[in-house]
N, C-alpha and C positions, 0 to 999 in steps of 0.2 A: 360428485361433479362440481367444477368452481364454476362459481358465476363468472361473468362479463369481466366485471372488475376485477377478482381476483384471480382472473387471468392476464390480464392487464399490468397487474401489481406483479406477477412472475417475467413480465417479459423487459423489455429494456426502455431506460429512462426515455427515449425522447418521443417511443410509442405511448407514453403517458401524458407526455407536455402534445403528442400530437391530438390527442383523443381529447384533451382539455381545452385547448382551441377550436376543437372543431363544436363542442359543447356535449359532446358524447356522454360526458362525464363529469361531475364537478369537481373541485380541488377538496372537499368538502368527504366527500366522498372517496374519495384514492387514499385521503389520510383517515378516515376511518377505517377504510378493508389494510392500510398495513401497520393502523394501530392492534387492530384484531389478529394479524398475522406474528405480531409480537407477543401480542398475550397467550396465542395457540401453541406457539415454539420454543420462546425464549428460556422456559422452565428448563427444556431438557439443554438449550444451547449455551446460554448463558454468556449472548455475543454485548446486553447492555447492562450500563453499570445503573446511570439515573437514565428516565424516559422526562421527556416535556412537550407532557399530550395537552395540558391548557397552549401554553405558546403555541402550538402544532394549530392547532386548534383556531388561535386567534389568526395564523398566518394566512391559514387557507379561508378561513372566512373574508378578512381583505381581501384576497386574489378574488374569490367570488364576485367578490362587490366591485372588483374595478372593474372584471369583465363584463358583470352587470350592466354596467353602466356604460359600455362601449371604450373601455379606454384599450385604444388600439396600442400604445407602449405592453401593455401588460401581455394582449395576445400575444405581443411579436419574441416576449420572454424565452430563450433558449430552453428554460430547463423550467417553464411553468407547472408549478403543482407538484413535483417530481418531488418524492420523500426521500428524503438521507438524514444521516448520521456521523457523528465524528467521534474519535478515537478524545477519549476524556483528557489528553492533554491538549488541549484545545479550548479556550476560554467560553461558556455560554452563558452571557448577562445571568446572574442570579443564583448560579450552579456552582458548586464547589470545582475548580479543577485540580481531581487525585492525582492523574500522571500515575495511575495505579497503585496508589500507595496509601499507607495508613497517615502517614505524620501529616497529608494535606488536608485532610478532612475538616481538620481547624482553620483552615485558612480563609480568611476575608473572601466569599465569591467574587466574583470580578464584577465592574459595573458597567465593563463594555464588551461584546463579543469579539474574537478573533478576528483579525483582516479578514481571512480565508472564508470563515463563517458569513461576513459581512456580505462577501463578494456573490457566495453561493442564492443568500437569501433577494439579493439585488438581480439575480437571472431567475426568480420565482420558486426557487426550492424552499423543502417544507423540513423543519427540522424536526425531527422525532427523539432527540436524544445523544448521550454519550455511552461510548463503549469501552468494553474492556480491552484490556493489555498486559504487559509486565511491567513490572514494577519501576518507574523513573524510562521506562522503554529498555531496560538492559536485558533482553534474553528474546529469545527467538519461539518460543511455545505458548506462550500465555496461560502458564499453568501458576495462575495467580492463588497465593495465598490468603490472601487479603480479601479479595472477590471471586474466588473460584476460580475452577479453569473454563476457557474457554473450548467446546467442544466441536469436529470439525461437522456439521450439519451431512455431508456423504458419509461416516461411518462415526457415532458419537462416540465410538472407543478409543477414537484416536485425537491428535494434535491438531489443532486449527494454523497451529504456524505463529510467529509473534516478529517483531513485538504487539505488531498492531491485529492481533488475532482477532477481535471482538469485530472492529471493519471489515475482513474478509470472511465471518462467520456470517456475520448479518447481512450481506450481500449474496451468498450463497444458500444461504436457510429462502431467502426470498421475503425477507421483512422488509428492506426498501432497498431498492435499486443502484443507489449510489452512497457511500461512504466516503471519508475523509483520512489521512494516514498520517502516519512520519518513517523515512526510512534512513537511520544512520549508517546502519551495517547491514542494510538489507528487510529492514520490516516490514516493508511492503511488498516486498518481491518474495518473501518466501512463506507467506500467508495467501498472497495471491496462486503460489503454487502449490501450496496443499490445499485449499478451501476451492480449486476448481472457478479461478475467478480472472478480469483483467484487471491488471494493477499499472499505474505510472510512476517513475520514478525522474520527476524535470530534472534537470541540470541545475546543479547547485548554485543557488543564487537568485534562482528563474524566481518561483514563488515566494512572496515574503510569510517570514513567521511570527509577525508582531502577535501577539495574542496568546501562544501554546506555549507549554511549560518545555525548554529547552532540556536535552541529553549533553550532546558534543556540539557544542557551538560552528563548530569548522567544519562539523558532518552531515550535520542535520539537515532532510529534506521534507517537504510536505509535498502531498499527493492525492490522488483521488483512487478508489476501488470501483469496479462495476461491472455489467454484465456480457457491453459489448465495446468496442473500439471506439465505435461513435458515440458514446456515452462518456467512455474520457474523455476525449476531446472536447466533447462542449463542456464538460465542467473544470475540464485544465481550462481552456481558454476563457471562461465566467473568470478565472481566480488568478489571470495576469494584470499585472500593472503595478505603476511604483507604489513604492512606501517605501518611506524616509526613514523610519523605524527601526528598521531592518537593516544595521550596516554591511550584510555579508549580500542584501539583494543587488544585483548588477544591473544599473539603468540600462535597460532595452527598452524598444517599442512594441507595445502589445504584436504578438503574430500568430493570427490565429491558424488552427492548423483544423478545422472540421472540414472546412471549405476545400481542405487539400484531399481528403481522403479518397475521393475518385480518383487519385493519381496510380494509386494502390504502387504496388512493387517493380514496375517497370524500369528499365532504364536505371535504374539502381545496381551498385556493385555490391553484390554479399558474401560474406564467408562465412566460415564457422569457424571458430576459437578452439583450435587444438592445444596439447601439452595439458596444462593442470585444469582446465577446463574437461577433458576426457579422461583423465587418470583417476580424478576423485567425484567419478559421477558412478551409477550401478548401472545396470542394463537397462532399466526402466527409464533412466533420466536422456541415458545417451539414445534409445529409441524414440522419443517425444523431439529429440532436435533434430535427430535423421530424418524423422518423418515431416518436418517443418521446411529442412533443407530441400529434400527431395521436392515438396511441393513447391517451392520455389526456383528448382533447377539449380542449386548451387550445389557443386563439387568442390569448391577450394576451401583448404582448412589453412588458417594465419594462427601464429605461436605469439602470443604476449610474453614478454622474458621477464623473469624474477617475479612470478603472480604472487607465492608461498611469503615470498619478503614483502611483497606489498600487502597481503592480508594482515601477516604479521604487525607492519607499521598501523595499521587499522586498527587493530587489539589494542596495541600498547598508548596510543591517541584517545581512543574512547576512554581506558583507563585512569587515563592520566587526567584528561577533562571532566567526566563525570566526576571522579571521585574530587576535584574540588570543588564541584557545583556543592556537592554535599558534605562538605567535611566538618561542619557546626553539628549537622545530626550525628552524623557518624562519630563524632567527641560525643555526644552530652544524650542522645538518645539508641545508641545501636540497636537494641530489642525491638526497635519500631518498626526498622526494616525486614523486609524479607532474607530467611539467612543466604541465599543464595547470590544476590545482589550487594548485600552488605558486605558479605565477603571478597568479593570482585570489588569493591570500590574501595574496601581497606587495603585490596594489594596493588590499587591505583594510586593510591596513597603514598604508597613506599617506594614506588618506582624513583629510582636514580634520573638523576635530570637530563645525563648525558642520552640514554636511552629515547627520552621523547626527543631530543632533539635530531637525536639518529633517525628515528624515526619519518622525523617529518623530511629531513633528507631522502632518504628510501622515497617516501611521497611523493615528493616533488620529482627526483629521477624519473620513477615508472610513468606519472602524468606525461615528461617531455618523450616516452620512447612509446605509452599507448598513441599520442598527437601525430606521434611519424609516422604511426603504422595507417589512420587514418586518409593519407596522402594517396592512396592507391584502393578503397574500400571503403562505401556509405554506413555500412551497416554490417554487424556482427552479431554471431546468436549463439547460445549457451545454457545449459540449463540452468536452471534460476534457481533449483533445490538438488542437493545430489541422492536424493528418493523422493517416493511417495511418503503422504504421512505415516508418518511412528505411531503403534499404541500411545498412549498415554501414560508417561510415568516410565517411558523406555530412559536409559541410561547409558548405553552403548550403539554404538553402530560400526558395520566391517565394512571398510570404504577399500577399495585396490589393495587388497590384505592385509589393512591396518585395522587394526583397533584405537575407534576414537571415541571421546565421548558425545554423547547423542543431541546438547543441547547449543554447543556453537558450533556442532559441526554442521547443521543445517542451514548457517551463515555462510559456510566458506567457497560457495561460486559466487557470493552476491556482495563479501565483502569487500573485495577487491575492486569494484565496478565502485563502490561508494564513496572510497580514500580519492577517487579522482576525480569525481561529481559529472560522471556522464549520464545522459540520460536512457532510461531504461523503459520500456513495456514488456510486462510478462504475460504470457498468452495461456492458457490454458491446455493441455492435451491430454483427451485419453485415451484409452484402450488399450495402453502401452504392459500392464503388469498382466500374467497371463492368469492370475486367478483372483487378484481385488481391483473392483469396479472405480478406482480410483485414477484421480487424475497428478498429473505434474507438471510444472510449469517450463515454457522457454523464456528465455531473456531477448529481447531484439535493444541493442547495443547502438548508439549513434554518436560521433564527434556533440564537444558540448553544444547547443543552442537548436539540437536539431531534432527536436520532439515531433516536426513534422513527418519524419522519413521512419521512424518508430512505430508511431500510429498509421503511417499508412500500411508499411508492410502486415500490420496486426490489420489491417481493414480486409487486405484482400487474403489472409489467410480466413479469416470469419467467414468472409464472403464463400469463396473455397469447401466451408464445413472441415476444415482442415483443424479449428482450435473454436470452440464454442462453453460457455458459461451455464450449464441447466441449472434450473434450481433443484435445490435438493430434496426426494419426495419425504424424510425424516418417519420414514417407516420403522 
């Protein structure tokens, strides 16, 4: 039987920060029952890479003490006491940041935290640590060599999803509430969809990434993981605002969007995304968006044209970026890397120039013909993985009669969505496979800047019981 607390600690971030206000509980206290829930789990999960229970530790004792003390700022803190976690390419004062890799381990710890981190700790959250991933971010499984793999907390024989496996494992195991991500080609969305979790995917630009070790400079997004809708949203909106830093961030004015989520799905126009979004999905993925459609009352299916070429152009951009991020290791250290990675970045390497350039062509088209299709429709939804999770160490998957291989192809509804930097939430659903208790994620799709109309339709499906986060009992 769990106690008070550690039922608390399973349920959602801002039933936490409300139970701390109310003085139910102390911060003191939430961070020890999900430092103990890490110690209980993580052996068999293996969602962190370093923990930092002193820091943890000294956080929530400040908070203690300001609320001690009556400082009425502190109660009114969005996300007070609320323990999370970031994906270790993410800078934390003192901590080495891996980016999942061996060759960083050397590297000068940083002497400032992350913006994002900054931001999180300034609405009262409690940091407990960094998590695993793949390596530099390039792969979708997080069957890291370097640190193990990450396992998914609903069936540990299988894939947590990647890149940012270690964030949606630890949000699903139920060690803290909220996580931090990155999704180039999809890292957040298809972790979110195998680990049974809600994931945000802002519009690129939205979030700054001063602080976290870069993939694809052009692609890279950061984001948050967590249990419910309203738990994104307040830690998206703790983590807007400019920075200078950041030359790809787009000066807007902070808009928060929690305040919105009573709006739920009304009044809104929605479709579902036919053509290569239904073709290379399985039964299991296309029954989780029917059954998200249906809840919503949407019958209309819209066709995005050339998806296959814009995934493609995705591939060969990551390739060609990464592998100059790292072409000094890859001359003078390749055995550092993991062979799987190293390999995809030496034949990023060699890609022809014409090609990325083609590419970013391709880009740029499909962003001007998704922006049209927008003109007549708020929101669109897709599944976000085209299965449930894989075993572990699977190598193949049979998508619409093909034979593909198993580790970017669990990228390919999610990569297309990211070459154009729209924003994304992935909802959780299950009950959809007729014999494993597993879930799979939907996508809800919005024109850029509109994370509001995302998060709402994700609020009233929760609301609904239509898409929900349990945690995981790790029986």
């Amino acid at each position: 039987m769990s106690t008070p607390i550690q039922a608390l600690l399973r349920g959602p971030a801002h039933e936490i920060a409300a139970a701390v206000r109310r003085r139910e509980v102390s911060v003191r206290n939430i961070t020890e029952a999900s430092i103990a829930r890490i110690d209980a789990t993580d052996g068999r999960v293996n969602a962190f890479t370093q923990r930092t229970v002193m820091r943890a530790m000294a956080e929530a004792a400040a908070l203690d003490c300001r609320l001690a003390s009556g400082d009425t700022v502190a109660e009114a803190l969005p996300l007070l006491g609320v323990p999370y976690a970031v994906k270790n390419l993410f800078d934390i004062t003192g901590v080495a940041t891996l980016a999942g890799s061996k060759i960083e381990r050397a590297a000068t710890p940083p002497r400032r935290d992350a913006v994002l981190v900054r931001r999180m700790g300034a609405a009262g959250a409690v940091l407990l640590g960094a998590l695993n991933m793949d390596e530099y971010a390039y792969g979708f499984t997080t069957e890291n060599s370097h640190y193990g793999a990450t396992r998914n907390p609903h069936d540990l024989s299988r894939s947590a999803g990647g890149s940012s496996g270690g964030s949606a494992a630890a949000v699903a195991a139920g060690q803290v509430p909220i996580t931090l991500g990155s999704d180039t080609n999809g890292s957040i969305r298809v972790p979110s969809s195998l680990c049974g979790v809600f994931g945000l995917k802002p519009t690129f630009g939205r979030l700054p990434r001063t602080g976290s070790y870069p993939f694809v400079a052009s692609l890279d997004h950061l984001g948050p993981f967590a249990r419910s809708a309203l738990d994104l949203a307040l830690s998206y909106d703790a983590m807007q605002g400019a920075d200078d830093h950041d030359p790809a961030q787009v000066a807007r004015p902070i808009e928060p969007t929690a305040v919105q989520l009573i709006k739920g799905a009304g009044g809104l126009r929605i479709a579902v995304l036919g053509g290569w979004f239904r073709e290379m999905a399985d039964a299991e993925a296309l029954a989780a968006v029917d059954r998200v459609a249906s809840a919503l009352g949407v019958e209309r299916v819209v066709d995005w044209p050339e998806v296959a070429r814009a995934r493609a152009a995705a591939f060969l951009i990551s390739n060609a970026e990464g592998a100059n991020l790292h072409l000094a290791d890859l001359k003078t250290r390749p055995d550092d890397f993991e062979p799987l990675s190293r390999d995809r970045f030496l034949a990023g390497a060699l890609l022809p120039a014409t090609w990325l350039v083609q590419a970013q062509r391709v880009r740029r088209w499909f962003a001007r013909q998704v922006a049209a299709s927008f003109a007549d429709v708020d929101v669109v939804l897709a599944p976000a993985t085209p299965c449930v999770a894989p075993v572990l160490g699977t190598e193949w998957l049979t998508l619409n009669g093909q034979r593909l291989p198993a580790r970017p192809s669990l990228g390919l509804l999610a990569q297309p969505i990211s070459c154009i930097g729209l924003p994304v939430c992935t909802v959780p659903v299950w009950g959809v496979h007729a014999s494993l208790d597993l879930p799979v994620g939907v996508q809800i799709i919005a024109a850029p800047w509109r994370e509001d109309l995302v998060l709402r339709v994700a609020q009233q499906l929760e609301a609904a019981g239509v898409v929900n986060a349990p945690v995981a009992s790790l029986n």
